[in-house]
C-alpha positions in Angstrom: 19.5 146.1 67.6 21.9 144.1 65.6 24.9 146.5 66.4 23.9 146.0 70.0 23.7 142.3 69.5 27.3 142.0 67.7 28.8 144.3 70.1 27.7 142.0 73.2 28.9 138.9 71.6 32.6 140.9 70.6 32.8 142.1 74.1 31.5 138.8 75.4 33.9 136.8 73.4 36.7 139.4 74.4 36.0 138.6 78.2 36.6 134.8 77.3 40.1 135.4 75.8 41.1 138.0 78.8 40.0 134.9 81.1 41.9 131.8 79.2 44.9 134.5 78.4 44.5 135.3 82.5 44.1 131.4 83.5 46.9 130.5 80.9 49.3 132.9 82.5 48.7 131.7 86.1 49.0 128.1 84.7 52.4 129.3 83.3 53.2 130.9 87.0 52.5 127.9 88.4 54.1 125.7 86.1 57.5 128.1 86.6 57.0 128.0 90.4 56.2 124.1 90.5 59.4 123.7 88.2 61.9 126.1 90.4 60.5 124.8 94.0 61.1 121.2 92.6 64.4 122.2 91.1 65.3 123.6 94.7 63.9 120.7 96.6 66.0 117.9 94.1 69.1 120.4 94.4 68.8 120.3 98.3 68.4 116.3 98.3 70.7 115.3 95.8 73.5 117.7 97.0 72.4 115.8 100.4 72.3 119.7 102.4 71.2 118.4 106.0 71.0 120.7 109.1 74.4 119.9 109.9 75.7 120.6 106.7 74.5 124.3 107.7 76.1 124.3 111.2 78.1 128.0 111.2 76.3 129.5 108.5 73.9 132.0 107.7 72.4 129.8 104.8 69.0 128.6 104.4 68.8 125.3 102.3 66.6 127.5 99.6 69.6 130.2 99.7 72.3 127.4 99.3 70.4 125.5 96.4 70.5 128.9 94.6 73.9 129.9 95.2 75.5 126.6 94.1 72.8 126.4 91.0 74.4 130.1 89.9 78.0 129.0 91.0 78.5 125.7 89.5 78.0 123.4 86.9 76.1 120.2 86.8 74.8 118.6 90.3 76.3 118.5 93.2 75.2 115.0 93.0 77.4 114.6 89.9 80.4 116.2 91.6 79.5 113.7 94.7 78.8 110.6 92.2 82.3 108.6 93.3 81.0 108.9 97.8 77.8 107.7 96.9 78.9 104.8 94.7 81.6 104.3 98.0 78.4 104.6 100.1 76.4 102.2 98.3 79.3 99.6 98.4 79.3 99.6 102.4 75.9 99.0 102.8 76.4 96.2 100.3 79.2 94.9 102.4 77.5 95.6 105.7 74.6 93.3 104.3 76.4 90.3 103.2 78.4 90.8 107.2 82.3 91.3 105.1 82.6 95.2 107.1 85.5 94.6 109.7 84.7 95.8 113.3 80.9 95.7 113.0 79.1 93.1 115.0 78.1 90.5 113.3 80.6 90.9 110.6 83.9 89.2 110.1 87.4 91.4 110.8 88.7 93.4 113.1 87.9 96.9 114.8 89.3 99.6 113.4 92.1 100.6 115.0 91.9 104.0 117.5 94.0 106.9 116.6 96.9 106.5 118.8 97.3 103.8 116.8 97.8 105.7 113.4 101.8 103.7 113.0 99.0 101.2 111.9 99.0 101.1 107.7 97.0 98.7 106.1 100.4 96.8 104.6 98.4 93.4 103.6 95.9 96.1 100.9 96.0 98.5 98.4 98.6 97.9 95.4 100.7 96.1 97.1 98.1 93.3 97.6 99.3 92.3 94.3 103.2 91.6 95.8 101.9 89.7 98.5 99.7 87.7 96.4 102.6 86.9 94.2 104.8 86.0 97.4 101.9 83.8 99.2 102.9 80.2 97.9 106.2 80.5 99.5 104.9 82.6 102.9 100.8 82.2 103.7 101.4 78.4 105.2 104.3 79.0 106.9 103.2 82.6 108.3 99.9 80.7 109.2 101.7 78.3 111.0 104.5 80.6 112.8 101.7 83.0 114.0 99.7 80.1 115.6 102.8 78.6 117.2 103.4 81.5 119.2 100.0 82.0 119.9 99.5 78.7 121.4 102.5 77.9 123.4 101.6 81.6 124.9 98.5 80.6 125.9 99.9 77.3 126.8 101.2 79.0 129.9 99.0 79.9 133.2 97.6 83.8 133.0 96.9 83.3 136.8 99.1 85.9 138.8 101.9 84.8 140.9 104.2 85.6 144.0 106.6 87.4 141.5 103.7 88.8 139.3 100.8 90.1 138.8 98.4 91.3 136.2 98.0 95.0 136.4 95.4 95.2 133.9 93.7 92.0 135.7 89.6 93.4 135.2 88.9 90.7 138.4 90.4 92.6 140.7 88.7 96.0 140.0 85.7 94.5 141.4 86.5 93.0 144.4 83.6 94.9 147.0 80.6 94.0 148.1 79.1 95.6 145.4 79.2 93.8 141.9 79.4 95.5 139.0 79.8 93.7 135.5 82.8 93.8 133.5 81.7 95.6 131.1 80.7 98.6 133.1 84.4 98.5 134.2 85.8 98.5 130.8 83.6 99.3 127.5 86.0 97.1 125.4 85.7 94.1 127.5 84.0 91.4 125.6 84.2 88.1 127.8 84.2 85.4 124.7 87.4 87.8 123.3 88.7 88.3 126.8 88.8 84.6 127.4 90.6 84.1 124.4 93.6 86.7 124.5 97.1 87.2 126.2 97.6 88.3 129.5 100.7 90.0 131.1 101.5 87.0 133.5 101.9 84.8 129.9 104.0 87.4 128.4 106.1 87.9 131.6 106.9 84.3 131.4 107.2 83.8 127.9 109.5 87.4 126.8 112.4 86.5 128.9 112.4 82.7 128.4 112.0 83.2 124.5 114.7 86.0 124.8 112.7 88.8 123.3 114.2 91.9 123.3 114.0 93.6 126.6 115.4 96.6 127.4 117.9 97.0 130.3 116.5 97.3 133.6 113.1 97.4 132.9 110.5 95.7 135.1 107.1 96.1 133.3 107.8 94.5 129.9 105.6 93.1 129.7 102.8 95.6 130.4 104.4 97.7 128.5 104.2 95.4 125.9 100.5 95.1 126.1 100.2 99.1 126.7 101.6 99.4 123.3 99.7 97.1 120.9 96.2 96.3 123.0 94.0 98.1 120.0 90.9 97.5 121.8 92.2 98.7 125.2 90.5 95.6 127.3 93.7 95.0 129.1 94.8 91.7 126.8 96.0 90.7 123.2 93.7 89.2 121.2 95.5 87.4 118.3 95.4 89.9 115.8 96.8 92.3 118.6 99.4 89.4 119.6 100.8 88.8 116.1 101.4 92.3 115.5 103.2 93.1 118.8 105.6 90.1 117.6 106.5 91.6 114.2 107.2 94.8 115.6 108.6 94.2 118.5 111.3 91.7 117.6 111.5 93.5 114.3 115.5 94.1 114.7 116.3 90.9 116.7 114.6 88.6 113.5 117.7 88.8 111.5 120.3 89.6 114.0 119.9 87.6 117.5 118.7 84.1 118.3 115.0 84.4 119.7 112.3 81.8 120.0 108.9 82.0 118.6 109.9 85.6 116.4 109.8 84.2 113.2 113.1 83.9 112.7 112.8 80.5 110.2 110.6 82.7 108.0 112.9 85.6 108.1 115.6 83.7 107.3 114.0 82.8 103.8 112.8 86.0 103.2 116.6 87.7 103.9 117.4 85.0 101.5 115.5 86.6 98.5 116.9 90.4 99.5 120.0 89.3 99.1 119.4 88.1 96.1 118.4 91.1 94.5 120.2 93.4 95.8 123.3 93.1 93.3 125.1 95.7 93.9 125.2 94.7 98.1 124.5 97.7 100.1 122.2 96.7 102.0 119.1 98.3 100.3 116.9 97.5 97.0 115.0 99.8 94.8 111.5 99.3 93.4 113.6 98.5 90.2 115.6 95.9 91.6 112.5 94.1 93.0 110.3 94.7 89.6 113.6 93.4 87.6 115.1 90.6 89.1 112.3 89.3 91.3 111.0 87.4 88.2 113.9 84.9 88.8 112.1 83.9 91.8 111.1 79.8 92.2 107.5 79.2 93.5 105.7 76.2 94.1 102.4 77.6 92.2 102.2 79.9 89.3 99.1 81.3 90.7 99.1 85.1 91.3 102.1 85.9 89.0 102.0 90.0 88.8 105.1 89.2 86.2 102.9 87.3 83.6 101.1 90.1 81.8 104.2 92.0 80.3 103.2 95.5 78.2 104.5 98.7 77.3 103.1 100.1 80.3 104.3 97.7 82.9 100.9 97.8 84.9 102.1 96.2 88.1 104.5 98.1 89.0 102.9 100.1 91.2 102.6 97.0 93.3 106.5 97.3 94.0 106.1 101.3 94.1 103.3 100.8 97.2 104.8 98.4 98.7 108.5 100.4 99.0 106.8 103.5 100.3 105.0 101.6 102.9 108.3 99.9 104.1 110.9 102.0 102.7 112.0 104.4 105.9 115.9 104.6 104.9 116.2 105.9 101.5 114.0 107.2 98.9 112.5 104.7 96.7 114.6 101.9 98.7 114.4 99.5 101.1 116.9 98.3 103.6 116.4 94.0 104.4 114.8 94.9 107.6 112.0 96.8 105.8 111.7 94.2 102.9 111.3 91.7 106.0 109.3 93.3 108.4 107.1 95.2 105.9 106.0 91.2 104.4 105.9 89.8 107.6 103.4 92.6 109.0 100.9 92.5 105.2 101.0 88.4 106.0 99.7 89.6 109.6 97.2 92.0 107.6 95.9 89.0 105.7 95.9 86.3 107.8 94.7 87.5 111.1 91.5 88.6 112.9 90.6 89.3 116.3 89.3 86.1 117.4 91.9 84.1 115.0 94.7 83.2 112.4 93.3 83.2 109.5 94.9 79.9 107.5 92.6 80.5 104.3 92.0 83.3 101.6 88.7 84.5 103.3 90.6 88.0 104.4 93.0 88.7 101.5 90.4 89.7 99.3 92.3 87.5 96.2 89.0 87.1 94.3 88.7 90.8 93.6 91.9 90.8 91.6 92.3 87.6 89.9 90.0 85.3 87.9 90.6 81.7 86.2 91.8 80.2 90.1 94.2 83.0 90.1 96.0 83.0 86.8 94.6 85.5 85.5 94.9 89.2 87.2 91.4 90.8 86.3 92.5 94.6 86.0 95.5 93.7 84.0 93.1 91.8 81.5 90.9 94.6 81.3 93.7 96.9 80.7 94.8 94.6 77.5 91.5 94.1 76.5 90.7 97.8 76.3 94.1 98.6 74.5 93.4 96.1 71.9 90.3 97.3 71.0 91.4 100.9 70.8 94.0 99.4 68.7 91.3 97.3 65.8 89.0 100.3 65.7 91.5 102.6 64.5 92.9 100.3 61.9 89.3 99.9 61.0 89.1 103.7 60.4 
């Protein structure tokens, strides 16, 4: 009886342990599955795999989470770390309304792709040249770019004997039945409509100012409007306006009297060219500029890119940006033209918008590169600071 008695309770306690060993091991099962599924579910959402990311493949989400777990290190959400952060910043600017081309926000549309001759000459390192040149250039840019403006829409748009608007949106919808504007032309907007350049103005205006114009030609001034109307409503909004200036009467600035092209400014800035180009033939390196433009007189010593001087000359890539934008004659110069027209065209950048010239620094985006009301240039001061510090700790070691 007691042999039968300790035998039960070995055998009973035997069947407990088989159970908690059994229970233990699907826990452990469980806890592995749990584990991968998660693992595959945070690999498919922070690698960001949507359907169209499979478009063309034979992948499922679970097949791709494995293959890149076995193919690569870290997370794709490491590897994708700088488009997020980019990411995060629009919808940052998108809330505070700074994204250009979105309603509600301040700017300009982004350009369509014909338009690709389009750089973005007022941004980027060279910001930091045109910063420098803005006390002699932002007022009287400002100015020059309203005065055309004005006086052109000082003249009548209305169509006469002679001429008549061929991109006039009226006269599309002349029958019985009415149709908005905007079903005619997507891009109309009637506030930015009302406030643009026609071809009747220009036709006036291109002749009597004694733009360029080539021989012959009957439709300059459509054509003119064919080539720098962005938004493709028919008109020149100012930003559209200024540009078509610049570019247009880009070889006529420094060579033939014109009205209302910008000549006065151009004059000033051929002045400085010369200047540095000592050895006179008629182009200037990036060295040149970076060397001699120092020398240069300015009415405020705000946003001096020559102030912070190091071993590593940390501006120059200001100069270097701003050549290759410009520079079309030789490599790493610039002829006066290019030095003109490529300062002229970042002033336009900066200083205008769709609906406006801009006469302040609300577009330039100064604040993100300088500190101190502009004396001091932020990534230059964090470039010192950082070299200094190197420099204590390892006299400290």
């Amino acid at each position: 009886m007691i042999y039968t008695s300790v035998l039960n309770i070995i055998l009973n306690k035997m069947k407990s342990i088989l159970i908690l060993q059994s229970l233990s091991l699907f826990c452990l099962v469980l806890l592995l599955s749990t584990i991968e599924s998660s693992r595959s579910s945070n690999l498919k959402s922070s690698l960001g795999i949507t359907s169209k990311s499979l478009e063309g493949s034979m992948l499922s989400q679970n097949e791709l989470a494995t293959y890149w777990s076995n193919l690569f290190s870290g997370t794709r959400g490491q590897t994708c770390a700088a488009d997020e952060m980019k990411a995060k910043v629009i919808r940052a600017l998108l809330a505070e309304g700074l994204v250009p081309g979105i309603p509600g926000t301040n700017g300009s549309k982004a350009e369509k792709s014909k338009f690709s001759w389009v750089k973005k000459w007022g941004y980027g390192e060279s910001s930091y040249l045109l910063d420098f040149f803005d006390p002699l250039f932002q007022k009287d840019a400002v100015a020059a770019f309203k005065k055309v403006y004005n006086e052109l829409m000082a003249i009548s748009n209305a169509d006469t004997e002679k001429f008549q608007d061929p991109f006039n949106l009226q006269k599309l919808n002349t029958g019985k039945l009415k149709v908005s504007l905007e079903n005619l032309n997507k891009n109309y907007n009637k506030a930015m409509y009302e406030i643009s350049v026609n071809a009747v103005q220009l036709n006036e205006a291109m002749k009597k100012w004694n733009w360029y114009v080539t021989p012959g030609e009957t439709d300059y001034a459509a054509n003119f409007i064919s080539k720098y109307d962005f938004n493709g409503d028919g008109r020149l909004n100012p930003r559209e306006l200024i540009i078509g200036v610049i570019h247009h009467n880009k070889g006529a600035i420094g060579s033939a009297p014109c009205t209302n092209c910008f000549q006065d400014i151009g004059k000033k800035m051929d002045a400085i060219f010369i200047f540095l180009d000592c050895n006179n033939d008629g182009f200037m390196s990036a060295e040149d500029i970076w060397n001699n433009l120092p020398k240069l007189n300015r009415p405020d010593t705000k946003w001096n890119i020559f102030s912070f001087k190091n071993k590593d000359n940390i501006r120059t890539s200001a100069i270097n940006d701003f050549v290759i934008k410009n520079g079309g004659a030789l490599d790493g110069s610039i002829s006066k033209d290019d030095f003109r027209t490529g300062l002229l065209l970042g002033l336009w950048d900066r200083q205008t918008r769709e609906s406006s010239i801009v006469e302040d620094d609300s577009r330039n985006l100064k604040y993100l590169r300088w500190t101190d009301g502009g004396m001091t240039d932020t990534a230059a001061f964090n470039h010192m600071k950082e070299e200094v510090l190197a420099q204590l700790i390892a006299r400290s070691q």
